[in-house]
C-alpha positions in Angstrom: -11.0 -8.7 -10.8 -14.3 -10.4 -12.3 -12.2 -10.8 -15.5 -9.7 -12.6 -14.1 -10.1 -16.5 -14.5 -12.1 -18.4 -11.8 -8.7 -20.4 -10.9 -6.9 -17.0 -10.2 -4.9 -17.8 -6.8 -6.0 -15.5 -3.9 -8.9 -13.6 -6.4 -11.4 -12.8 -3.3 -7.8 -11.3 -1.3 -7.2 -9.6 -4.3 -10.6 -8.2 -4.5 -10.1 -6.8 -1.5 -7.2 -5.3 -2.2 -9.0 -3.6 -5.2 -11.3 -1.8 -2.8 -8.9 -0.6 -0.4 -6.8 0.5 -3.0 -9.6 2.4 -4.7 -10.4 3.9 -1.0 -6.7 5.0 -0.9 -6.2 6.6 -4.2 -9.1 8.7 -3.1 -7.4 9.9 -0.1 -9.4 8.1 3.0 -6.5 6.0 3.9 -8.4 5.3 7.3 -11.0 3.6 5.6 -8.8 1.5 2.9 -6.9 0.2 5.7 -9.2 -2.9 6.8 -9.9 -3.9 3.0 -5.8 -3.9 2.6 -4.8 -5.2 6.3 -7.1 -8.3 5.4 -5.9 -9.0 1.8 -2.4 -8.4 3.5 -3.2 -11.2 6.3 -4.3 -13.1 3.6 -1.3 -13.6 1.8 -1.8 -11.3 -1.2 1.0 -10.1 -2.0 0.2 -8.6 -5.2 1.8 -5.0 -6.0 -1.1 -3.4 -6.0 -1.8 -4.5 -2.8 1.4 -4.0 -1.1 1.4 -0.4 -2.9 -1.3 0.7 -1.3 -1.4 -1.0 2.0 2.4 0.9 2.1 0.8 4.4 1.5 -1.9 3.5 3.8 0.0 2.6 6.4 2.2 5.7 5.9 -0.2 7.9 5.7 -1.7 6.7 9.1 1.7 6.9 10.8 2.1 3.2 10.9 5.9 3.6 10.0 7.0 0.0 11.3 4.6 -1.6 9.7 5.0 0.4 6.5 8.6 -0.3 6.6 8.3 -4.3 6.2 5.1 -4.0 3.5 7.6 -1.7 1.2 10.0 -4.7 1.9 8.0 -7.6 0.8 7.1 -5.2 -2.1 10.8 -4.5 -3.1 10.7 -8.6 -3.8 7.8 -8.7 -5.6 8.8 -5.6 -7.9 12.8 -5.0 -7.3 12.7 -2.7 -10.9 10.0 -0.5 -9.4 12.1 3.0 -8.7 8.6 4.3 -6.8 9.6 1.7 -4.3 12.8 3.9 -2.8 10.4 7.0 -2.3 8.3 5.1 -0.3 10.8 3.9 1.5 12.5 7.7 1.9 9.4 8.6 3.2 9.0 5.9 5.8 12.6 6.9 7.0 12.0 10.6 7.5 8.7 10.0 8.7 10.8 7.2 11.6 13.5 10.0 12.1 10.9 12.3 13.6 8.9 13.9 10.3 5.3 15.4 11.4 2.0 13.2 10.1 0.8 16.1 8.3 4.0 15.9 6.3 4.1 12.2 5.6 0.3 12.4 4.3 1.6 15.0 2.2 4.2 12.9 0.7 2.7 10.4 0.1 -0.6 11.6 -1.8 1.7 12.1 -5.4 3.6 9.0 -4.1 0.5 7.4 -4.5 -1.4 8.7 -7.3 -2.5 5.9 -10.1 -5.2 4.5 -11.5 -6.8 1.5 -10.0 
């Protein structure tokens, strides 16, 4: 984020994002949540952000909320086939699926270098 140029829009949002992200991809989704709710709140709406706010949120069992971030996400990146298992997981995980198993999911869903 340092690297991007000063007049970036939203750069301190998406620094934000950056930490939560990191926080997710190592698996304490309970802890990346605050970094990506706030870049969230504050209109970022960079993939990366919405990626991992999504598998945050699912992970935590926030299925509603999960369910519109992976919709706002589908605009920003509508070519983005990782999209639709995030979303099949949110369903199943709505239809009645345990925590446990959702967490499960979405670790590989997740996986990528930030």
């Amino acid at each position: 984020v340092d690297r991007l140029p000063p007049e970036t829009p939203l750069r301190g949002e998406l620094r934000t994002a950056v930490r939560g992200a990191c926080l997710a991809a190592a698996g304490n989704y309970a802890a990346a949540l605050p970094y990506l709710r706030a870049a969230y709140a504050s209109r970022c709406r960079d993939p990366l952000c919405l990626r991992w706010f999504a598998a945050a949120l699912l992970a935590t069992g926030d299925w509603p909320t999960a369910e519109e971030v992976i919709l706002q996400w589908a605009q920003v990146e509508p070519h983005n086939r990782q999209i639709q298992q995030f979303a099949e997981v949110a369903r199943s995980a709505r239809s009645g699926a345990v925590l446990e198993t959702v967490a499960v999911a979405v670790a590989p869903l997740a996986s990528m270098t930030v």
